[in-house]
N, C-alpha and C positions, 0 to 999 in steps of 0.2 A: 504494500500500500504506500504510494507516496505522500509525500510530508504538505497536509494542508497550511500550514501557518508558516509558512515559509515568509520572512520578511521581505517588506519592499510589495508584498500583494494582497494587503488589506484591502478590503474595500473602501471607495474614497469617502475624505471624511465631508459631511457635507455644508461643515459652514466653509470647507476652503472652495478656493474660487480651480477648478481644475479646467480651466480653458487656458491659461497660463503656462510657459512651460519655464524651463528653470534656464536656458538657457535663450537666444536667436536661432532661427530654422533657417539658415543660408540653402543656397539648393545646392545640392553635391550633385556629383556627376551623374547622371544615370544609368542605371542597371540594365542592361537588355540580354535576352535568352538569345541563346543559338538561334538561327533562322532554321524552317523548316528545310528538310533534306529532296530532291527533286525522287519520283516514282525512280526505280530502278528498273534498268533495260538487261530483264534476266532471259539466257537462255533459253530455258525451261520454260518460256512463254509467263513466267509470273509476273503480273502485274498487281498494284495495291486496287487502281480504280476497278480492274473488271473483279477482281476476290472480295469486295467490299458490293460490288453489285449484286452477287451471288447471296453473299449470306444477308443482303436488304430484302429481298427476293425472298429468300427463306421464311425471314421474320415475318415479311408483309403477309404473307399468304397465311402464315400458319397463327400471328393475333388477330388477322381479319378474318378469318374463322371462329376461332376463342373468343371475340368478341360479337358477334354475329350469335350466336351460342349464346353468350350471356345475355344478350338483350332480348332472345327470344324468349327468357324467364317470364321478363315481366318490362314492362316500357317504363319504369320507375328506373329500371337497371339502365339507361341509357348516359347519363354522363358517366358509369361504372365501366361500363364497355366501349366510352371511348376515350378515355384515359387510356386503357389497356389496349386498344387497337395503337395507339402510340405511343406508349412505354419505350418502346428499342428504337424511336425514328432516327435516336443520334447517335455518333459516336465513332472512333477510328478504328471499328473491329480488329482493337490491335488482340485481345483476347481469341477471339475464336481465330484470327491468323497464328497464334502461336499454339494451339491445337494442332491445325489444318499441318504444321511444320514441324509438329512431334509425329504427327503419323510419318509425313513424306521423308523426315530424319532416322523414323525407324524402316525406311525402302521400302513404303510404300507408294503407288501409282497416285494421281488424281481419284476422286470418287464421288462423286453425287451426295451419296450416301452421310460421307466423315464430312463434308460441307454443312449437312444438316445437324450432323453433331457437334461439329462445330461454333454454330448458332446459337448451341443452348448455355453455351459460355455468357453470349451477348446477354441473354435473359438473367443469365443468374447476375452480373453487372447492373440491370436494368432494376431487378429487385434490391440490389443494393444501393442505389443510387434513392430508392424511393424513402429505403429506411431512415440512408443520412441522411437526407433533406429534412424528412419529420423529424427527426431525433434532434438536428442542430436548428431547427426551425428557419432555414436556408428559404429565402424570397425568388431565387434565381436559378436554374439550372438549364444552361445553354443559349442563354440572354431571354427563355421563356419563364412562364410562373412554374414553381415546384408542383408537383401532382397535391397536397396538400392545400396550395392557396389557390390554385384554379378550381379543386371542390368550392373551397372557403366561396367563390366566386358565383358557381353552381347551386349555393343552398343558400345567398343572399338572401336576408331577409327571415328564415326561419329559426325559430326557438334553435339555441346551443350550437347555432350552426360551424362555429369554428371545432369544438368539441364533433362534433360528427364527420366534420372532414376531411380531420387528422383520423378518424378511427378510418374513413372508407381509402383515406394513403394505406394505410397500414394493412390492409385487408389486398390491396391492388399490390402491395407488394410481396404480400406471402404469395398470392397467389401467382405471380411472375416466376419465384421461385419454385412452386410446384408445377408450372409450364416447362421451367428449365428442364426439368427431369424428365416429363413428359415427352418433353420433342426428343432429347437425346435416347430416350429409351424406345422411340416410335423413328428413329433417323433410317431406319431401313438398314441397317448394320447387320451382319448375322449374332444370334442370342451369344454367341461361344464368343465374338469380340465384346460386346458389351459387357457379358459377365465380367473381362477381366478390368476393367475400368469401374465397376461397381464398389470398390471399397475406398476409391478416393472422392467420392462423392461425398460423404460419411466426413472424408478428412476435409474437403474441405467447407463442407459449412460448417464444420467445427470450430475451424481458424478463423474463419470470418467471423463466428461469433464474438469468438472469442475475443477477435482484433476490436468490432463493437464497443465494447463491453468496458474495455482496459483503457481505450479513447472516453468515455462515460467517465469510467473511475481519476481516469486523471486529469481531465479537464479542471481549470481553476487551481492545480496544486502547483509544488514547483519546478518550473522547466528542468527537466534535464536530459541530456541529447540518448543517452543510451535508452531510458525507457520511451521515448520519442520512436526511436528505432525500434524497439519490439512490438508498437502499434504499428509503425508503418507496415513492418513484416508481415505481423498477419492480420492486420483490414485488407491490405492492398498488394503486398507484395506478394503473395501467394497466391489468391486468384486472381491477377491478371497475369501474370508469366508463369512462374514455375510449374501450375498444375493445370491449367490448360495446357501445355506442355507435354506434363505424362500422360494428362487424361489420354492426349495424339497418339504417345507412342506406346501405352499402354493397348491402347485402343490396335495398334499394328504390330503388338508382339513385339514390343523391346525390352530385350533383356535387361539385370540389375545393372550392367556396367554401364549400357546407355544412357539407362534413368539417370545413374550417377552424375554424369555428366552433365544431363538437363538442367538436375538440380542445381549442379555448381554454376552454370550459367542462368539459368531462371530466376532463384533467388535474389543476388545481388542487382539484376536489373531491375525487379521486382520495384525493391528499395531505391535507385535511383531513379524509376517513372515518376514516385511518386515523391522523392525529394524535388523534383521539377516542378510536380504540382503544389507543392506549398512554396517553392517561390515566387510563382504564377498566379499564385493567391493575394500575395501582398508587392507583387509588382509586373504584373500580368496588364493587360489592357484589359479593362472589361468589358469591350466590343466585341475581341476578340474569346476573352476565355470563355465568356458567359455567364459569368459569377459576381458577386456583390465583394469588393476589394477589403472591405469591414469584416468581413465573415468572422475570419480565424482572429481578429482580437477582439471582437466583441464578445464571442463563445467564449477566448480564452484556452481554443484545441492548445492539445500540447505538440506544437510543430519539432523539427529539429531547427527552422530556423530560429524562431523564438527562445529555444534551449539556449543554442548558441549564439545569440545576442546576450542574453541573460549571463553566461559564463563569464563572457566580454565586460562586462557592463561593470563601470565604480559603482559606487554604493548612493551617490546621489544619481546617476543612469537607472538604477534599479527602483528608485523609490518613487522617480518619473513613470516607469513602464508599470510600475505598481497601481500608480492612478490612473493608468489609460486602459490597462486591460481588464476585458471582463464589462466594459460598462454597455449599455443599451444606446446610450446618447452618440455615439462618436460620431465625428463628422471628418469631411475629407481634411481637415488641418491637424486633426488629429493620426492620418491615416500617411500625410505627409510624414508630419513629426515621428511615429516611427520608423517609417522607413530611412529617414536622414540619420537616426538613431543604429539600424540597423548596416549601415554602408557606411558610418561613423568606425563601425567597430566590427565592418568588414565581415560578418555575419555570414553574406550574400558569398562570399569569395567561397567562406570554409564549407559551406552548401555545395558550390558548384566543385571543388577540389572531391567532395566526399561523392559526387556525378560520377564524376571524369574514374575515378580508382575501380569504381565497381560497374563503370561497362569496361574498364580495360581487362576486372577481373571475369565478368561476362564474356567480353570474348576471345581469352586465353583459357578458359575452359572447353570451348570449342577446338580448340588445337586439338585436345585428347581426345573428341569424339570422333566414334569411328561414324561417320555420318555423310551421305551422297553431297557430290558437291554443290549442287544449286540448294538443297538446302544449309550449310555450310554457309555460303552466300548470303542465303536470303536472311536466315540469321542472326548473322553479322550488321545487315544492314537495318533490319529491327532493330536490333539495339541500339542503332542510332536513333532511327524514329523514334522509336518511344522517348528518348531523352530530352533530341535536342527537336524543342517542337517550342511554340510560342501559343497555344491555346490547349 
């Protein structure tokens, strides 16, 4: 359990005037991510646009059924069912591509089939997406309203409606997650491949609970970079690369030593997708990312970048960040004032240095798999995309 009373993160006192900051907010230089990397011209005919057409394809047909279905209940079901007809519309299917790359890594062909199993990565993503949003009470996801305030929107006007609209998120997103399993167990695979894929299903909504949960538990306590890193790992870093990954070559009969491999490459990029995304967070565009730039210090998430500002920080830095985080009011001068804070004490650098280590150790893990060259490739160039991306 980490330390609630951590000095320097009381809550503000409120006869002081906390618009004030203890210092002048000159503008330091700014921060900008990698630019996006160009589609790569693989052999193997892989392309990101046409394998992102496919598993849209996928999705579309198989929630505009699920949906279609639920609204046949009952015509009350109708903003429920189409919330969930567009659940997956977004996103850089970088998950079911790293599936798709465990199978073709374990020598297997193209298939129809591991595409559609693929897909149900998307969903389980799609369920998580609905939880965080309700859980961190998130306004914004993908520059649209959260499934939660577009209900709120939907039940305008009626008794407890906010209260009912978080419970029908909450509902729209289990059930995403019981689609995920759904489509992967219905992708047309033979029973004998899925079977062997069937015990990491198990492991991972465990982690992902799990990750939940320990994000929950530490919010508001005090920053620190390593337990920052054990939610990263398993909210995110697990189900988006590592075990889409096995699920792939599970799914194609790869044996322990290739899993080995996966894992040493899945894992640590895992962890830098997502250390991208909490820079992105607090110095992202948010035309571009889609997200409200307040989020994570208004919640209070226990980032790694926050950890490592806070490590940084004198004792009058800390008693500043003390009264800015965690509060409901902040405004963009507030949102500045961190950030100069953060690029003050270079925060951003030791983020982007902890990037750069774990895709090099991503793909020198690669070296030792025995794995077909275009996926080898395609791989490799994943793990850039996922990193160095600006939304």
């Amino acid at each position: 359990m980490t330390d609630r009373a951590a000095p320097g993160l009381d809550r503000p006192d409120p006869s002081r005037d906390h618009r004030e900051t203890t210092e002048p907010t000159p503008a330091p230089a700014p921060w900008h991510p990698a630019p996006d990397r160009p589609d790569p011209a693989d052999p193997g005919h892989w392309s990101t646009a046409v394998f992102r057409a496919r598993i849209d394809a996928v999705l579309r047909d198989f929630l505009g059924g699920e949906a279609d279905r639920l609204a046949a209940v009952d015509d009350d079901l109708a903003p429920v069912a189409e919330r969930l007809r567009g659940a997956a519309g977004h996103g850089k299917r970088l998950r079911s591509a790293f599936c798709y790359w465990g199978w073709r890594a374990a020598g297997q062909p193209d298939n129809d089939a591991l595409v559609r199993a693929a897909a149900a990565m998307e969903l389980v993503h799609a369920a998580a997406i609905v939880h965080d949003d309700l859980i961190d009470d998130s306004p914004l996801r993908h520059g649209q309203p959260t499934v939660h305030l577009a209900f709120e929107k939907d039940l305008h006007g009626r008794p407890r409606a906010r209260a009912a609209a978080r419970s029908l998120a909450m509902l729209v997103g289990d059930h995403l997650m019981a689609l995920a399993g759904h489509l992967f167990a219905t992708s047309g695979l033979p029973a004998a491949y899925l079977a062997r894929a069937r015990g990491l299903w198990g492991d991972l909504a465990r982690d992902l609970i799990a990750g939940e949960c320990l994000e929950i538990l530490r919010t508001g306590g005090r920053p620190d970079t390593e337990a920052s890193l054990q939610v990263i790992r398993y909210k995110t870093a697990k189900y988006t690369v590592e075990q889409p990954l096995l699920m792939g070559a599970l799914l194609g009969g790869a044996g322990p030593t290739l899993r080995e491999c996966l894992s040493a490459y899945g894992l640590p990029l895992g962890e830098a997708f997502q250390l991208r995304d909490d820079l992105l967070g607090l110095f992202g565009d948010p035309e571009r990312t889609g997200k409200a730039g307040l989020d994570d210090l208004s919640a209070q998430r226990p980032t790694a970048l926050l950890a490592e500002t806070w490590k940084a920080a004198d004792a009058a830095q800390r008693e500043e960040l003390g009264r800015l985080l965690g509060r409901s009011d902040l405004e963009e001068a507030h949102l500045h004032r961190v950030r100069y804070l953060m690029l003050r004490l270079k925060a951003p650098e030791r983020i982007e240095h902890m990037i750069r280590t774990r895709v090099e150790e991503a793909t020198r893990a690669l070296d030792d798999a025995d794995v077909p060259a275009p996926a080898r490739r395609t791989l490799a160039d994943l793990a850039l995309r996922a990193t160095a991306r600006s939304n």
